[in-house]
N, C-alpha and C positions, 0 to 999 in steps of 0.2 A: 560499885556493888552490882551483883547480880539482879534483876530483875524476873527475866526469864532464865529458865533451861537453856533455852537457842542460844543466849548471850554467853554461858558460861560454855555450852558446849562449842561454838566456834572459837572463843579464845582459849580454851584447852586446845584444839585441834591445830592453831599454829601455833603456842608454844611447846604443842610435843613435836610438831615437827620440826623445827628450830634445833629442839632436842636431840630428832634424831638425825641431823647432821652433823651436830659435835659430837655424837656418838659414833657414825660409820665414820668421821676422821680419825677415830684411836686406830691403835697395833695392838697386836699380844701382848710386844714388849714395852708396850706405856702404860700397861694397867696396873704394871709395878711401883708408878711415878709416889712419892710421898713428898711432903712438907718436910719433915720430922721422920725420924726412925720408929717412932711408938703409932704415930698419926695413920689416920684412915689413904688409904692405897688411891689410886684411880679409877682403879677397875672397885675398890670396895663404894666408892662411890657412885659411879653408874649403874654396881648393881642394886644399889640401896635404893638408888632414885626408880629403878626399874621395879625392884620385888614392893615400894615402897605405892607403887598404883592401885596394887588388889589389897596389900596391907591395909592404906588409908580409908578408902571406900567402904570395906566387911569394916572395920571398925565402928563407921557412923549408918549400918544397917544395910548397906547394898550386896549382894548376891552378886558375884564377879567370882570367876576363875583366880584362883591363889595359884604360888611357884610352888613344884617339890624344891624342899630343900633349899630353901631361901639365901640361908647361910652360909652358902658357899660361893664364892664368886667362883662364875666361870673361867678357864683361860682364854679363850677365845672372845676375842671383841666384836667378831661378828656376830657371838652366841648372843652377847650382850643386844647390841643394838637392835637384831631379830627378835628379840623378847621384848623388849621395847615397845619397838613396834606394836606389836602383835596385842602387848595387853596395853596400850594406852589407847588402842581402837577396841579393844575391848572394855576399858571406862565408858566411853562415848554410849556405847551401845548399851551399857548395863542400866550409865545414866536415864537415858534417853527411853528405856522399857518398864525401870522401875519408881522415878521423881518424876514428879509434875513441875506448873509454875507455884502452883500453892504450897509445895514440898518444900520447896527454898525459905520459904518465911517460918517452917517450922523450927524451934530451939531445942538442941542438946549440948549436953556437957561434952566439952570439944577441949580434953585438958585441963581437966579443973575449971573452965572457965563457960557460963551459958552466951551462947554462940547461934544466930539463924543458922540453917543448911546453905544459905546463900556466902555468911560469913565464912562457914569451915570449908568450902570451896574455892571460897579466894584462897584460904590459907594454903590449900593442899596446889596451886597454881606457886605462890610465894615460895613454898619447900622447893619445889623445882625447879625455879627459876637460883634460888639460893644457892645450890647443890650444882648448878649447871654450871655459874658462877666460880664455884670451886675449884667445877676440873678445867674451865678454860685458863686457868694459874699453871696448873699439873699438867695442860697438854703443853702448855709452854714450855716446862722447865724438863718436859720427858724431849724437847728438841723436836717437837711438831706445832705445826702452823694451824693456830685454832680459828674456827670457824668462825666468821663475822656475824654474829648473832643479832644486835642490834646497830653494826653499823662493822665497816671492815678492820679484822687486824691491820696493821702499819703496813704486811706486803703487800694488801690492794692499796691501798691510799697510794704505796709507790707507785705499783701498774696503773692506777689513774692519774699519774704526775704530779701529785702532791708531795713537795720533797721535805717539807717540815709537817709527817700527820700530825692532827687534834692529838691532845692527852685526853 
């Protein structure tokens, strides 16, 4: 759990950029990747994770820059990851101008559910990581090599001569 701001604002700042590595590895043509014919896209997923930063925030009271037009995924996966970017340093900065360390320990309903600011912080880290989760499946099955997020896909374990990788 959060104690300070500084704690959650540093582990925000590398799991978005973790982020936006498995982001600038997509294409155009992997953001079409699905599970299922009905299921959410790749690209609907990066942008959900992306629009889903000013979403979160303005929800539980913060003053952050929103997306026009949220609803539409871009085609461009560099539109994507460049938005990314752009507003996940923008959390940092919104955090950082508008929550204190006492801010954290205050309770809102976060879901039907009472939750410190510290709590629905974790959560909105967990969403991301969840979601990020998702498309390293989708970058796989779109025939692209996903990012080693917390440890390498199978082709670095090769290029490090590990010829049976960990599961």
């Amino acid at each position: 759990m959060y104690v300070t701001l500084t704690d959650f604002i540093n582990e925000w700042q590398k799991e978005a950029e973790l982020t936006q590595q498995v982001l600038e590895g997509l294409t155009d043509q992997s953001l079409e990747q699905k599970v299922y014919p009905e299921g959410r896209s790749l690209g609907r997923i990066a942008w959900h994770i992306t629009t889903g930063i000013p979403d979160y925030l303005a929800h539980f009271g913060l003053e952050i820059e929103q997306v026009d037009n949220n609803e539409t995924v871009p085609s461009s996966a560099k539109e994507i990851a460049e938005t990314f970017k752009h507003l996940s340093q923008k959390a940092s900065k919104a955090l950082q101008e508008q929550w204190t360390d006492e801010t954290l320990k205050q309770v809102q309903n976060a879901f039907g559910r009472q939750e410190t600011n510290a709590q629905i912080l974790m959560g909105f880290i967990k969403h991301l990581i969840h979601h990020r989760g998702q498309m390293t499946v989708l970058i796989r099955q779109a025939g692209l090599k996903p990012f080693g997020v917390y440890g390498p896909p199978k082709e670095d374990w090769i290029k490090l001569g590990v010829e049976n990788p960990p599961v």
